[in-house]
N, C-alpha and C positions, 0 to 999 in steps of 0.2 A: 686704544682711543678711536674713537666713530668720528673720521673726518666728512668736511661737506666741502665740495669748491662749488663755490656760486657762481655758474656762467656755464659758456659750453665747453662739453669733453673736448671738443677737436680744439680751441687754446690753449686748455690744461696739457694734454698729451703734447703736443704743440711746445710745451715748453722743456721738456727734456724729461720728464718724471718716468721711473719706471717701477713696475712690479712683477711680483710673482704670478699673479692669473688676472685676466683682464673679461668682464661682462658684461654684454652687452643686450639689451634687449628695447630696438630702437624702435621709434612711431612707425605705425603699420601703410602710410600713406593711402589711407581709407577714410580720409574724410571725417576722424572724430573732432572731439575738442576738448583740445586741452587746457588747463591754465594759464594764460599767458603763453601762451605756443599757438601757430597755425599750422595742423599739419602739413607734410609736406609734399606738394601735388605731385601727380604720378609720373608726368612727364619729368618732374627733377630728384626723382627715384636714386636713379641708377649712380647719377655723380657722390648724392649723399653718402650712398652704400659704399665707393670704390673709398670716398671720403673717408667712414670710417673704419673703413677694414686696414687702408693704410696707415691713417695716427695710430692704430693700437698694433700693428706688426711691429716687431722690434723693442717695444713696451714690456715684453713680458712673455714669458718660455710658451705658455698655452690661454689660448683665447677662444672666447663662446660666445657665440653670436646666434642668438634667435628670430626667425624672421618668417612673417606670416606665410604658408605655403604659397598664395600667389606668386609671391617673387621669387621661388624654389630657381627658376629657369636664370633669371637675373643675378640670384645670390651666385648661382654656381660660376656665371660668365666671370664675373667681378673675382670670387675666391681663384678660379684658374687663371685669369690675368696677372693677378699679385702673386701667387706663389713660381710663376715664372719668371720675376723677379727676386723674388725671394726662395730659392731652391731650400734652405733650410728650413723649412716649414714644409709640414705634411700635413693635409684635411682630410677628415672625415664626419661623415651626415649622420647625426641621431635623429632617433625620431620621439617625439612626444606627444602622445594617442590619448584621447580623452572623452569623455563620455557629456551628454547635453551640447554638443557641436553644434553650427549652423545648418539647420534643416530647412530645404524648398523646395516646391513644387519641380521646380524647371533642371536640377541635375541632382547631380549625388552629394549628400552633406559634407561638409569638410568636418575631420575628425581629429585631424593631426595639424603640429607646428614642428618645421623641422629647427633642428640645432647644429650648428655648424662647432666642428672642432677643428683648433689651426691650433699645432705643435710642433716645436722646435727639436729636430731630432737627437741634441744632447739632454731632451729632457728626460728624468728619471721617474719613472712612473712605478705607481705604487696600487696595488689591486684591492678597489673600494671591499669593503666588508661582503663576506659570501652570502647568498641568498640558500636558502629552502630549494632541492630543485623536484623536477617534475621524478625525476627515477625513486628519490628519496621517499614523496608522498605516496607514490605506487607502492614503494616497498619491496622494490627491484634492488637484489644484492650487489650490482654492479654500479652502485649510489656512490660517489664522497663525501663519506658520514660527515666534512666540511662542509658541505652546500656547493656550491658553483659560483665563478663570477657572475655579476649579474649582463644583462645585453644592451643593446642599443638602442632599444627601445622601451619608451619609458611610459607605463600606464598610471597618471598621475589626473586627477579630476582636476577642471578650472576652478579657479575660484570664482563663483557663482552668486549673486545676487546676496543668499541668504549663507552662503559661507563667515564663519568666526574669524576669518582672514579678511575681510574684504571692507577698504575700504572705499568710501563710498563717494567719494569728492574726487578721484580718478578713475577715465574714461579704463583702465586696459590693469590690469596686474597680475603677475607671474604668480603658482602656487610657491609658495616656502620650498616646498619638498624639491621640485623643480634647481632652483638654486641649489641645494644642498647635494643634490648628485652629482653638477657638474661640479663642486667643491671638492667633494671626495675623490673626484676623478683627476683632482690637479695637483696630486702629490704634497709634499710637505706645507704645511699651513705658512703662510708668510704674511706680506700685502696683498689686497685685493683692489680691483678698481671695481663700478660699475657704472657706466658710462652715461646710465640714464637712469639716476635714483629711483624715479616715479614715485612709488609709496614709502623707500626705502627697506624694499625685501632685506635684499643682501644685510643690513644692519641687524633684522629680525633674526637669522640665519644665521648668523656670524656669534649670536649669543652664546658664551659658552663654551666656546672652542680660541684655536690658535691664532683664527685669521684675525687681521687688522685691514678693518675696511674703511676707504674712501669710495665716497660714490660725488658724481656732475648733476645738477638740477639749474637746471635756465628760468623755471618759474620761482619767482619770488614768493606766490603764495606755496606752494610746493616748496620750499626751502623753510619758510614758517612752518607747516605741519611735521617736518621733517624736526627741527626742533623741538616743539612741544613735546613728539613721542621720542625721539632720541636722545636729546640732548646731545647734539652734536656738537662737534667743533668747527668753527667755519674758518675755511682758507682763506686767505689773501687772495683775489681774482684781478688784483692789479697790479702786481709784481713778477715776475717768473720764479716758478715751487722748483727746486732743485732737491 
């Protein structure tokens, strides 16, 4: 079932719920606009972030958090703050490279959006599907006629103006494919959360396979489009979800 809680992630999480892999991909504090939302200014950045890096620790064995490379320096203060707290969790930085980046006159294009992973070290991980590797294509005998795990970094195009993804009533939206690898990377299909619906990737993603996703949307009209194309189920936002 495709659940919805109408409100925000931090009183959902906030109530005691938990899952299996927890996603986040939160407002870039750049000034867009959103539905019923005001982004959220720069100087109150860093609390949000510490905000939700803590609701969703403890939530859920492995969490992914996406976040515009400016705050690369902020993201990483915040994740080493909290896993000093939390020693049972280990982090690591993906990277997601992509082609039609921010190009200017005055420095170098941004190209990339890093990806944070926070895992809980009883998790048990499982090695997404093998890729094609570079020994293989050469046709170097020293190949794993298997392919290779794939890496850590992920060449994956945005979804772009006139992309068949892309809808068009939201400022920001993650590619499908994007979602789907940190999926694969988070072992056995379970619950899912996604902290910030937006266009309701994760539900697009989720088609199909094992995972059972809820995702948080604070905008009313964004919980309406959310409906139309998923027919979701909406939570209770005035009780505590247990």
């Amino acid at each position: 079932m495709k659940t919805l809680y109408k409100g925000s992630c931090f009183d959902y999480l906030e109530s005691g719920v938990k899952f299996d892999c927890i996603i986040a991909d939160p407002p870039d504090a750049i000034g867009l606009g959103y539905e019923g939302f005001t982004d959220i200014r720069p100087e109150g950045y860093s609390n949000f972030v510490y905000r939700m890096l803590g609701c969703a620790v403890g939530k859920a064995p492995i969490l992914w958090f996406s976040v515009n490379s400016k705050h690369m320096d902020l993201m990483g203060s915040c994740v080493a703050s909290l896993l000093r707290k939390n020693p049972s969790y280990s982090s690591r930085v993906f990277i997601w490279t992509y082609t039609f980046g921010q190009h200017r006159e005055t420095d170098w294009g941004n190209m990339y959006r890093p990806i944070w992973r926070l895992r809980q070290e009883h998790f048990k991980w499982a090695p997404p599907g093998r890729v094609r590797s570079t020994r293989q294509r050469m046709g170097d005998s020293r190949a794993n006629p298997e392919g290779k795990i794939p890496g850590d970094v992920w060449a994956v195009p945005r979804v772009t103006g006139n992309s068949s993804e892309r809808r068009s009533y939201h400022p920001t939206q993650h590619p499908e494919e994007i979602y789907r690898k940190m999926l694969e990377g988070s072992g056995k299909p379970g619950r899912v959360l996604d902290m910030f619906a937006g266009t309701g990737t994760i539900y697009r993603c989720t088609e199909g396979t094992l995972w059972e996703p809820t995702a948080c949307e604070i905008s009313e009209e964004y919980c309406c489009r959310l409906q139309e194309e998923h027919c979701v189920h909406f939570l209770d936002n005035k009780v505590s979800i247990s």
